[in-house]
C-alpha positions as a Markdown table, in Angstrom:
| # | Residue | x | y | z |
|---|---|---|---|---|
| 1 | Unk | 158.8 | 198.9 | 160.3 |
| 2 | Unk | 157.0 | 200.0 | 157.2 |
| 3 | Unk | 153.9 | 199.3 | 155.8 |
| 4 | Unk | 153.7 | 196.2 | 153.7 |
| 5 | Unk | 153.2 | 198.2 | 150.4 |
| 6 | Unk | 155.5 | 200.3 | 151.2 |
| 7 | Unk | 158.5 | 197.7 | 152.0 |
| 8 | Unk | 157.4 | 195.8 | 148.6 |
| 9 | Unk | 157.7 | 198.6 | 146.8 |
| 10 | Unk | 161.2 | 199.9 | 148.6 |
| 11 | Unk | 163.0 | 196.4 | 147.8 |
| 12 | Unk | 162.0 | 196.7 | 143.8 |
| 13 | Unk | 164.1 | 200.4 | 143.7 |
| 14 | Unk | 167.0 | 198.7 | 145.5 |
| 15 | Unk | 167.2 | 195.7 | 142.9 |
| 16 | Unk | 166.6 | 198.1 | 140.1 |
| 17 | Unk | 169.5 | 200.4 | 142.1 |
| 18 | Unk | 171.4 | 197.6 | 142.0 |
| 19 | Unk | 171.1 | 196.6 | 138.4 |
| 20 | Unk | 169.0 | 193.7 | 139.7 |
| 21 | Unk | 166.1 | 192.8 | 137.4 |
| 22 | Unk | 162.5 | 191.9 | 139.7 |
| 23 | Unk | 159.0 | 190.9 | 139.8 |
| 24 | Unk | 156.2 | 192.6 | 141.2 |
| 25 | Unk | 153.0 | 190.7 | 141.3 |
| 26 | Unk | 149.8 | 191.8 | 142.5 |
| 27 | Unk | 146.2 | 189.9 | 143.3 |
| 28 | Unk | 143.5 | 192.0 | 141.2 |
| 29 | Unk | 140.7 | 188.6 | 141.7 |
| 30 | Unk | 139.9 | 186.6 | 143.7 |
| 31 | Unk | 136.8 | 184.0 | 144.0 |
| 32 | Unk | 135.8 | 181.8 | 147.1 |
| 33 | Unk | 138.3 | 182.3 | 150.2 |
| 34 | Unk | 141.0 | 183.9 | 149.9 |
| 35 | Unk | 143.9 | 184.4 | 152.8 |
| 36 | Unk | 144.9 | 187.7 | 150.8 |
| 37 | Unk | 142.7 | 190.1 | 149.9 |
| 38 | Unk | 142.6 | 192.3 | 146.3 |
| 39 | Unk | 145.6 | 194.4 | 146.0 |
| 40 | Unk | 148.3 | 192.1 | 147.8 |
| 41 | Unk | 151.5 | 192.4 | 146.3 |
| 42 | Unk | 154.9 | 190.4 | 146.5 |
| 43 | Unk | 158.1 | 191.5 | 144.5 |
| 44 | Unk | 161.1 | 188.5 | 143.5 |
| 45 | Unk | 164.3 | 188.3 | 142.1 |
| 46 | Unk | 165.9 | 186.4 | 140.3 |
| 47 | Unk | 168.2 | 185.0 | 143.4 |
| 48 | Unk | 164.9 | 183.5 | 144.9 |
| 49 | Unk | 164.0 | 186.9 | 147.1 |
| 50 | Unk | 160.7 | 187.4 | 148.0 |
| 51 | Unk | 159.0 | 190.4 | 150.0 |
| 52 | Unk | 155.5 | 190.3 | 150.7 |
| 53 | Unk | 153.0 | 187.5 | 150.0 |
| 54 | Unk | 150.2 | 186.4 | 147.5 |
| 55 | Unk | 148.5 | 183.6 | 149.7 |
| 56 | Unk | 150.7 | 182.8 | 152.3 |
| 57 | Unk | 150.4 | 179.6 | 151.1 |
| 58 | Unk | 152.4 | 177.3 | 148.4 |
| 59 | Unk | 151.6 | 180.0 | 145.6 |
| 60 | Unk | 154.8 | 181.9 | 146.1 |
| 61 | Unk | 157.3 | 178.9 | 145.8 |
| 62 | Unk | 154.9 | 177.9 | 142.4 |
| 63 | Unk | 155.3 | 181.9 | 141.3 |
| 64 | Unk | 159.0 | 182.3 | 141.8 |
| 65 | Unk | 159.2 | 178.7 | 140.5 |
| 66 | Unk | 157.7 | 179.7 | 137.5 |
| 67 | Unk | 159.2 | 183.3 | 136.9 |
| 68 | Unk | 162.5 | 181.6 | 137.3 |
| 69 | Unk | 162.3 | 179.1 | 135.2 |
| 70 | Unk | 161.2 | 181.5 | 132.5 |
| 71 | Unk | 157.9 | 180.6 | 131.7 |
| 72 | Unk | 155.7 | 183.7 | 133.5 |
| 73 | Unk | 156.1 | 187.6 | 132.3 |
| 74 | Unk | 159.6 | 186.7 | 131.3 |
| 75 | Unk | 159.9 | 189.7 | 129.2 |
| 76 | Unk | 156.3 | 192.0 | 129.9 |
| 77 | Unk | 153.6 | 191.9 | 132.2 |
| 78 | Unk | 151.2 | 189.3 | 132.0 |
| 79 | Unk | 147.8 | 187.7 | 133.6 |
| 80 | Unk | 147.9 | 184.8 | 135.3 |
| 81 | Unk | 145.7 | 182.4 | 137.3 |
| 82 | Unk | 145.4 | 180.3 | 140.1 |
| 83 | Unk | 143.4 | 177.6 | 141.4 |
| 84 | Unk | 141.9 | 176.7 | 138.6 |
| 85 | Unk | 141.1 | 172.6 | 138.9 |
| 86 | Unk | 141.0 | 171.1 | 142.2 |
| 87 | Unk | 144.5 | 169.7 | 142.0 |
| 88 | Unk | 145.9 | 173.0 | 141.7 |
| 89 | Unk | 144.5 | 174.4 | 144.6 |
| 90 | Unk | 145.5 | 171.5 | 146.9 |
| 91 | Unk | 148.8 | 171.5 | 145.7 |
| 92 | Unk | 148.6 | 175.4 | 146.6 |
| 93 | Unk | 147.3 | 175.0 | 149.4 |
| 94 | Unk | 143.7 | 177.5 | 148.1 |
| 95 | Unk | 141.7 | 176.9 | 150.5 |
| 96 | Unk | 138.3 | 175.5 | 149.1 |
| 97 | Unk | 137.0 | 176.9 | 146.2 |
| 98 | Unk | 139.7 | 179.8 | 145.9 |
| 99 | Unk | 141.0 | 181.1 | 142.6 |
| 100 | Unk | 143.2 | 183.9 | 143.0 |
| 101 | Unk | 143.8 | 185.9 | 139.4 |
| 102 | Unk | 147.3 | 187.9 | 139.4 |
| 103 | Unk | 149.2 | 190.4 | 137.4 |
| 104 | Unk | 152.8 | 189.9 | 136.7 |
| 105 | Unk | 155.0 | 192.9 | 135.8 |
| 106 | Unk | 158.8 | 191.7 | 135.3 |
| 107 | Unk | 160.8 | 195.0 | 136.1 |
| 108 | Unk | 164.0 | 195.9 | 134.6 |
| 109 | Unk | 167.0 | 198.2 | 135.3 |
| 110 | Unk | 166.6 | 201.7 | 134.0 |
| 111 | Unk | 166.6 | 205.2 | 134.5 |
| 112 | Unk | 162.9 | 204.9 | 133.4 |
| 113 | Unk | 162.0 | 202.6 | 136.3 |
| 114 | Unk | 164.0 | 203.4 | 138.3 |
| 115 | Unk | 162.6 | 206.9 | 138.0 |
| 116 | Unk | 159.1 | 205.2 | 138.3 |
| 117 | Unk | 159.5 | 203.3 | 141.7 |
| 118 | Unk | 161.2 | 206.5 | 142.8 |
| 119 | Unk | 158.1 | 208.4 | 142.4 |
| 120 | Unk | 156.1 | 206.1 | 144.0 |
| 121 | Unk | 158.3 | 205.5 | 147.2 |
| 122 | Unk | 158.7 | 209.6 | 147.3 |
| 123 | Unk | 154.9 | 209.2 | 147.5 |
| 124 | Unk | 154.8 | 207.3 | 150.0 |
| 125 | Unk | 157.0 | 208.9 | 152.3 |
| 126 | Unk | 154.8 | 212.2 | 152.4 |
| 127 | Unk | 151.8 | 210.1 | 152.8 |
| 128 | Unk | 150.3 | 210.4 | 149.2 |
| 129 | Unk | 148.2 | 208.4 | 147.5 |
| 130 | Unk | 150.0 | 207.5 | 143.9 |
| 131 | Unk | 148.2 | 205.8 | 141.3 |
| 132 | Unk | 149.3 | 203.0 | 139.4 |
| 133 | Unk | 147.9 | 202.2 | 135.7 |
| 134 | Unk | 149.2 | 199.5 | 133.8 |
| 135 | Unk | 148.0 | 198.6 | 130.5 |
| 136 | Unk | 148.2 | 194.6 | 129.2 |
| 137 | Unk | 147.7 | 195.5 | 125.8 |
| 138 | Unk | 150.5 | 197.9 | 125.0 |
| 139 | Unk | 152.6 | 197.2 | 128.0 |
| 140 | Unk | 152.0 | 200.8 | 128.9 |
| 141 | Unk | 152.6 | 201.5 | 132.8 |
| 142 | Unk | 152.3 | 205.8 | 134.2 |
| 143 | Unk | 151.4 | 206.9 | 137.7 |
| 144 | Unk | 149.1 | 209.8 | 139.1 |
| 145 | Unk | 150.3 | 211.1 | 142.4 |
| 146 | Unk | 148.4 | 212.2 | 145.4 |
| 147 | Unk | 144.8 | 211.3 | 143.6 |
| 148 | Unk | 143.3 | 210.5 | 146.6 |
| 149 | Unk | 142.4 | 206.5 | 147.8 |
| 150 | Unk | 140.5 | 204.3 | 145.4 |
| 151 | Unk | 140.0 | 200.4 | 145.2 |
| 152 | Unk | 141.6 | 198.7 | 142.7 |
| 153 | Unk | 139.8 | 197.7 | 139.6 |
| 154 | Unk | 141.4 | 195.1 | 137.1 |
| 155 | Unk | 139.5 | 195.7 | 133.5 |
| 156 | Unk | 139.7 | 192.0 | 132.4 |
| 157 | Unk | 138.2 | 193.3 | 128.9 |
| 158 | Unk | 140.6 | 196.1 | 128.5 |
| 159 | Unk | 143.4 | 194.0 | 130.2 |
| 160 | Unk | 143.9 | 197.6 | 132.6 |
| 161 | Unk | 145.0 | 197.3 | 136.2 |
| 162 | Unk | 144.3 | 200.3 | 138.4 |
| 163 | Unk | 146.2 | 200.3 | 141.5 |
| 164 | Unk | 146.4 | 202.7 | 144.1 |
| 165 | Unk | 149.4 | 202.9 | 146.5 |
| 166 | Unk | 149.3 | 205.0 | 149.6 |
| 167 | Unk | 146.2 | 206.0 | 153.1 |
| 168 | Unk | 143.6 | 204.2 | 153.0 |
| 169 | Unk | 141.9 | 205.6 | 155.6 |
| 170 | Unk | 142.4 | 208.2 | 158.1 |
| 171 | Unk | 143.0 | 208.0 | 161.9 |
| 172 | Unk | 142.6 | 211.5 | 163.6 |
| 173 | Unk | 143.9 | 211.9 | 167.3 |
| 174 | Unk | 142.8 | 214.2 | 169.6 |
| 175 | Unk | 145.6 | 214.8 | 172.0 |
| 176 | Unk | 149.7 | 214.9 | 171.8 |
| 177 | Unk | 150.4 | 212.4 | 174.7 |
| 178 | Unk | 152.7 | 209.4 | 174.8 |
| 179 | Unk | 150.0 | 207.1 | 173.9 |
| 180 | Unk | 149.4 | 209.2 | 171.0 |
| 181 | Unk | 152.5 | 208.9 | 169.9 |
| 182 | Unk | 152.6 | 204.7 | 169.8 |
| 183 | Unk | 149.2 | 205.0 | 168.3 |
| 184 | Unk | 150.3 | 207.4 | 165.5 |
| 185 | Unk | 153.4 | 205.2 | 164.9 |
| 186 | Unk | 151.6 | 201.9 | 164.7 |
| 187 | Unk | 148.8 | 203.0 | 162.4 |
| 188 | Unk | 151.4 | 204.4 | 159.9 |
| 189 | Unk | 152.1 | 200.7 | 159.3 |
| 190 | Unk | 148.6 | 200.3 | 158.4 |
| 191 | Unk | 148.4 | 202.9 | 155.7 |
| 192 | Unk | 146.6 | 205.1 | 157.5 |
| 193 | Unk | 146.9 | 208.9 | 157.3 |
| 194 | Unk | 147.5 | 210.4 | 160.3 |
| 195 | Unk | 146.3 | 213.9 | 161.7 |
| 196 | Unk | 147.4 | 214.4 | 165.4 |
| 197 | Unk | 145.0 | 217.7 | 167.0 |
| 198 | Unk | 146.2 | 219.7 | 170.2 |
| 199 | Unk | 145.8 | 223.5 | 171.6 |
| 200 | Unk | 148.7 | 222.3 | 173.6 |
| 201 | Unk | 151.4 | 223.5 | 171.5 |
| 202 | Unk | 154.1 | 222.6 | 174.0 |
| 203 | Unk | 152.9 | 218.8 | 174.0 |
| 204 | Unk | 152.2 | 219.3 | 170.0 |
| 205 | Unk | 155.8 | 220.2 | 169.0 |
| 206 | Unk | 157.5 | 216.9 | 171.1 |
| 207 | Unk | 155.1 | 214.5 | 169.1 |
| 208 | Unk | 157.9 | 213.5 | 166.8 |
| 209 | Unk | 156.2 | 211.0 | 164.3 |
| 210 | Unk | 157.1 | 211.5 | 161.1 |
| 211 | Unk | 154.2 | 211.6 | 158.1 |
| 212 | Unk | 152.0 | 213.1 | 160.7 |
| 213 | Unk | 149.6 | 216.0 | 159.7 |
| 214 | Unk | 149.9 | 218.5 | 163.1 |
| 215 | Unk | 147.5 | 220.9 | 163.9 |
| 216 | Unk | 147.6 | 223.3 | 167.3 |
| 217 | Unk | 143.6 | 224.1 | 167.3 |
| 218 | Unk | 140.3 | 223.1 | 169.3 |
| 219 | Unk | 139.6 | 219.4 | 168.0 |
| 220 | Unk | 136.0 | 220.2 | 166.9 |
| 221 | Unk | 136.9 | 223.2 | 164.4 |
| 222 | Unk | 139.8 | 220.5 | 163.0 |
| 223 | Unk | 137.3 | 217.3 | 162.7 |
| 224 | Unk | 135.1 | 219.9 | 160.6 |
| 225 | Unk | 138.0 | 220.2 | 158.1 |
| 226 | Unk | 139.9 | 217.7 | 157.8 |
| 227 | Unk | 138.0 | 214.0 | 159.2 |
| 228 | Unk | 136.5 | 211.9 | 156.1 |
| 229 | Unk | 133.7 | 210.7 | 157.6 |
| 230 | Unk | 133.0 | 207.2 | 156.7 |
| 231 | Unk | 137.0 | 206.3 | 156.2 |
| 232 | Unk | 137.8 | 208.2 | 160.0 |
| 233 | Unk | 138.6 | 206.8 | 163.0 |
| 234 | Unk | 138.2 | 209.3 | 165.5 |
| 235 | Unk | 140.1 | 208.8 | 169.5 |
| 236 | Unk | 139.9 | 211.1 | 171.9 |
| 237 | Unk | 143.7 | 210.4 | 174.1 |
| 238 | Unk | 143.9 | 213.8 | 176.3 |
| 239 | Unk | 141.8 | 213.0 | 179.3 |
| 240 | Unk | 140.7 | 216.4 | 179.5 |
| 241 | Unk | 137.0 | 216.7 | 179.0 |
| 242 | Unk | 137.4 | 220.4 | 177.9 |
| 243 | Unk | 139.6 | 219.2 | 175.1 |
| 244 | Unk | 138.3 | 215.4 | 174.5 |
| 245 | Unk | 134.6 | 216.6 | 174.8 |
| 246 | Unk | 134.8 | 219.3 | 172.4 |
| 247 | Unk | 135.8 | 217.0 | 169.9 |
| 248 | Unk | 133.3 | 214.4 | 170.4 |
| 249 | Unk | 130.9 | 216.7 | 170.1 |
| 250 | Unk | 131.7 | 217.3 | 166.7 |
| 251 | Unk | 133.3 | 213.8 | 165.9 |
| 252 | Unk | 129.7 | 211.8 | 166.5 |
| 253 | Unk | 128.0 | 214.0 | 164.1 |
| 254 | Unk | 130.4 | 212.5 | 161.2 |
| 255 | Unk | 129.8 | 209.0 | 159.7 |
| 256 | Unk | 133.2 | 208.1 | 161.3 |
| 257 | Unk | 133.4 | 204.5 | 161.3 |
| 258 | Unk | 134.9 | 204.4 | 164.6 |
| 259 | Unk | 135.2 | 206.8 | 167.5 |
| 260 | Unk | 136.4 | 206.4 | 170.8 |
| 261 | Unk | 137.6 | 207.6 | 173.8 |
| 262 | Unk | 140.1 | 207.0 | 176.6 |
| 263 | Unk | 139.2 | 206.8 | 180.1 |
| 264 | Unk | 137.9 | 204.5 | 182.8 |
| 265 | Unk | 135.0 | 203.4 | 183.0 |
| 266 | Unk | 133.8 | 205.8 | 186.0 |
| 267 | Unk | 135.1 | 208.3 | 183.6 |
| 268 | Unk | 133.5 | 207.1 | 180.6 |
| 269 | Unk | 130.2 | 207.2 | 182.6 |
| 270 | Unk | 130.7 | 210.6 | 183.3 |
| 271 | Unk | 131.4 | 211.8 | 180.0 |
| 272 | Unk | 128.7 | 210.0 | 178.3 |
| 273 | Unk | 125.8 | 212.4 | 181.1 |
| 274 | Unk | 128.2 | 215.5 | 180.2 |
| 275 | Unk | 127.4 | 214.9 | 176.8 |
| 276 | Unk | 123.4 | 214.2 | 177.0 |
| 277 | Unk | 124.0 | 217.8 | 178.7 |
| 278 | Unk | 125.2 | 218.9 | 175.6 |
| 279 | Unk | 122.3 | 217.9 | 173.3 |
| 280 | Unk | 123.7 | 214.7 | 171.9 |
| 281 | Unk | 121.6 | 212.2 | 171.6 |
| 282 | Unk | 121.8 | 208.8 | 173.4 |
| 283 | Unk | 121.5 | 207.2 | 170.1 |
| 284 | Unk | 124.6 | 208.9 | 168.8 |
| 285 | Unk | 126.7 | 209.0 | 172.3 |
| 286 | Unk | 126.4 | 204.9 | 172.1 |
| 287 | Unk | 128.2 | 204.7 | 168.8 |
| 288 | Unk | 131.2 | 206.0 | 171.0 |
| 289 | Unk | 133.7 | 203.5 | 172.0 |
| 290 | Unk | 134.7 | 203.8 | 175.9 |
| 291 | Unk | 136.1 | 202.8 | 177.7 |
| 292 | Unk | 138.3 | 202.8 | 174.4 |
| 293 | Unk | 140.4 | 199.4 | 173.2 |
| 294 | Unk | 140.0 | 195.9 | 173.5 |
| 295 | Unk | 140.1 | 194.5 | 176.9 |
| 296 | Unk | 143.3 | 193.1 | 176.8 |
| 297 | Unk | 144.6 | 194.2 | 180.1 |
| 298 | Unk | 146.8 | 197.2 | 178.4 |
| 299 | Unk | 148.3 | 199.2 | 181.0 |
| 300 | Unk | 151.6 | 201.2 | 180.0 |
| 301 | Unk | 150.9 | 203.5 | 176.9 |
| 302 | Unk | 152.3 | 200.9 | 173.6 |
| 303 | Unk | 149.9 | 198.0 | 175.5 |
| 304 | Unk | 147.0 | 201.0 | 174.9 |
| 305 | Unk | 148.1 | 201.5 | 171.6 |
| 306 | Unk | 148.0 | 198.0 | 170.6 |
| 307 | Unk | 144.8 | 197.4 | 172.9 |
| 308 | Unk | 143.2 | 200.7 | 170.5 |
| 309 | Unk | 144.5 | 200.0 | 167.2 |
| 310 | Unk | 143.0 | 196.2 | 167.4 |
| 311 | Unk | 139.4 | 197.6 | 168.5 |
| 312 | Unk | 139.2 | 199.9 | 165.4 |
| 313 | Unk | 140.6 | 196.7 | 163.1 |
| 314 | Unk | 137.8 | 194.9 | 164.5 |
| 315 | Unk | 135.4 | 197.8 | 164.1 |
| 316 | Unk | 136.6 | 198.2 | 160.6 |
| 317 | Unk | 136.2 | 194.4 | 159.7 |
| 318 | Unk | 133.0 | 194.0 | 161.6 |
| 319 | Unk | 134.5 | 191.7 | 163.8 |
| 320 | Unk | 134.4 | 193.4 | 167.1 |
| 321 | Unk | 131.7 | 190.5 | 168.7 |
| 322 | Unk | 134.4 | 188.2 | 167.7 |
| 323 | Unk | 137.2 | 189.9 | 169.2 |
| 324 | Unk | 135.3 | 190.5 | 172.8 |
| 325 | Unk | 134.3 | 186.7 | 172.5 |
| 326 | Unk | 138.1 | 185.6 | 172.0 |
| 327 | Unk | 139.1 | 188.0 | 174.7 |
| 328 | Unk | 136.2 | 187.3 | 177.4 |
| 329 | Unk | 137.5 | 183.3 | 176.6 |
| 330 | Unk | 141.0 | 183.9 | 177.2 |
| 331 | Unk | 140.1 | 186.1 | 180.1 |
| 332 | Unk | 138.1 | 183.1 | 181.6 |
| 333 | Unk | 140.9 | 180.2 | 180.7 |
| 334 | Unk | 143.4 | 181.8 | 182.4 |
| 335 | Unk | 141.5 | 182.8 | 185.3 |
């Protein structure tokens, strides 16, 4: 699996590889609901082809419909809107109230962009962040590798779309372990960037994700230099307190927007008077997540992973309550 980006982008350089002109499209607006958010992308061909999705609603048969048919960004890029009267967005299936503004880029064979959509997939690969800048005006299009994360911002005025390809946040692991390793794999289809931290060096060297920043080191001296604060999620996986500890200690001084730790919840009790011990407050020991994961029941390591990975979405979308409500309901249904 890859990212969603990622296989969008992958499909336009085999077309272009393949003499095959394309489509990529991107959402840059939105107003009211919307079932994509900013920065969605889908790329078409001319055979009818589509990878990735704009609304996952009727909006893709309309675009490829239109694009087809000749009448959208037939021969440069152009801005386009949707839902616009109300009998647009039923036929579209909007839900209430939702416009959804797009830029279209038609893409045509050529050592120029095929050289382009190389760049951006090498990118990718070595979990980069590249740039994207495409100008309306004068059809311009260049691209700024490894410029770090930023939101994308469509300049309606100056008909500019800035688009950034690549992490958008970073999920740093404390511990080599099997789970570690579904985690790590997962989360790379998430666009995270990935730092894996271990003194273990035996258990360091078999983690064999690819993309995967490594570093043989103390966790707390690693969070120091490389964790992003408020764009970190921070799990501690070794279920050794002299390892997992020393990290925590350092990861609930960041402004991590998740961290969390494995363990029962004996163990998690346990850990959390080891660390009033160590001089960390009870206010910042409760933004720790432990027993870590959603209660789903996970048992063998992917089930973790999953369990994990869909606590810190949650987390991340502020919809944890939610989540532990759903769960406690299905819990009680099936009781």
């Amino acid at each position: 699996m890859q990212a969603v980006d990622k296989e969008v982008l992958s499909q336009i350089l085999k077309w272009l590889e393949n003499d095959e002109p394309c489509w990529l499209a991107t959402v840059v607006q939105t107003w009211g609901s919307s079932p994509r958010p900013v920065g969605s992308v889908l790329a078409c061909n001319g055979q009818g082809h589509i990878v990735g999705s704009l609304s996952g609603g009727c909006v893709e048969d309309d675009l490829l419909e239109k694009i087809t048919a000749g009448e959208l960004a037939a021969h440069e890029a152009q801005f386009f809107q949707y839902g616009i009267t109300v009998e647009e967005t039923e036929k579209l299936g909007l839900p209430c109230g939702g416009h959804l503004y797009i830029v279209v880029e038609p893409q045509k064979p050529s050592p120029a962009s095929i050289t382009h959509f190389t760049q951006l997939n090498d990118a990718l690969d070595q979990r980069q962040c590249a740039r994207r800048i495409i100008n309306l005006h004068d059809q311009s299009t260049r691209i700024e590798i490894d410029s770090g994360f930023k939101d994308l911002h469509w300049d309606e005025t100056k008909q500019q779309l800035d688009h950034t390809f690549g992490p958008r946040q970073q999920l740093f692991i404390i511990g080599a372990g099997m789970v570690s390793q579904y985690l790590a794999d997962m989360a790379k289809n998430l666009d995270y960037e990935i730092t894996v931290c271990d003194p273990r060096q035996d258990l360091l060297s078999a983690f064999n994700v690819e993309g995967v920043r490594k570093i043989c080191d103390m966790p707390d001296d690693a969070i120091r230099l490389h964790a992003k604060d408020e764009a970190t999620a921070i799990v501690a996986l070794t279920h050794d307190p002299r390892i997992d500890d020393m990290g925590l200690m350092e990861a609930l001084t960041t402004d991590a927007f998740y961290i969390g730790a494995m363990g029962s919840t004996r163990s998690s009790a346990s850990r959390r008077e080891r660390l009033l011990t160590l001089d960390i407050s009870a206010q910042d020991i409760d933004k720790l997540h432990a027993p870590i994961g959603l209660p789903i029941g996970s048992k063998t390591p992917p089930e973790i992973a999953i369990a994990i990975l869909a606590e810190i979405t949650a987390v991340k979308k502020h919809r944890q309550a939610d989540a532990l409500q759903k769960v406690t309901q299905l819990s009680a249904a099936s009781a």
